[in-house]
C-alpha positions in Angstrom: -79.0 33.9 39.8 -79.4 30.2 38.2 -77.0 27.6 37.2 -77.7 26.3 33.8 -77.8 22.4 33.7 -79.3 22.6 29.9 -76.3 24.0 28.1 -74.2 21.5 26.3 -71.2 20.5 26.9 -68.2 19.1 24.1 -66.2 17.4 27.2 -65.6 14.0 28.6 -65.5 14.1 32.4 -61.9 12.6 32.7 -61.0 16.3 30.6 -62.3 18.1 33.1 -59.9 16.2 35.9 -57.6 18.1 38.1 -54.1 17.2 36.6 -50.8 17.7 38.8 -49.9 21.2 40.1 -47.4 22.7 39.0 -45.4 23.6 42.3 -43.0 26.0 41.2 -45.1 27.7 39.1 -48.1 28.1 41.9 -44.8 29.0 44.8 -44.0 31.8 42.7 -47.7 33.3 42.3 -48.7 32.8 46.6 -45.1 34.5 47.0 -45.6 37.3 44.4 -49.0 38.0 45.8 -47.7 37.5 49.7 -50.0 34.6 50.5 -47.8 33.2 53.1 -49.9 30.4 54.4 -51.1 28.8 51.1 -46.9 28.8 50.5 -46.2 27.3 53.5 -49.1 25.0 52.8 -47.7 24.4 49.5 -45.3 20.8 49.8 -41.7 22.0 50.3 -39.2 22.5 47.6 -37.1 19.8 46.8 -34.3 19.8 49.0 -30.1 18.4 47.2 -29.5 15.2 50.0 -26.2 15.1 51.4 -25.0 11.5 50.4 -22.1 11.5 49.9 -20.7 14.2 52.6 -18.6 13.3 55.5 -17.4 15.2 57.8 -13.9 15.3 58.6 -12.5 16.2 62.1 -9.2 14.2 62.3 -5.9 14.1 59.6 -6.9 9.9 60.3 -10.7 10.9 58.7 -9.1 12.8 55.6 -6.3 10.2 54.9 -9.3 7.7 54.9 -11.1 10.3 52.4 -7.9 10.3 49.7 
């Protein structure tokens, strides 16, 4: 086998860059195809925050709530 340096090529370097992944889309292929690791590998989905959630154990908490 040899690797051609001699063919030309119509592209700048900064085309060939990696761009961002696509998370979602790359989550979905590792699951479909049962790659377990690279998913867990993968950064974690984003996750809704819970501002704004209080938890209420007394009537005082829920009066303070209305």
């Amino acid at each position: 086998m040899r690797l051609r340096d001699d063919v030309p090529l119509n592209l700048a370097l900064e085309d060939l860059a990696v761009a961002g992944l696509d998370t979602d889309a790359v989550r979905e292929l590792f699951e479909e195809l049962e790659f377990v690791k690279l998913v867990n590998e993968l950064a974690p989905r984003k996750v809704l925050g819970r501002a704004g959630y209080r938890t209420v154990i007394t009537a005082g908490d829920l009066e303070d709530l209305a």
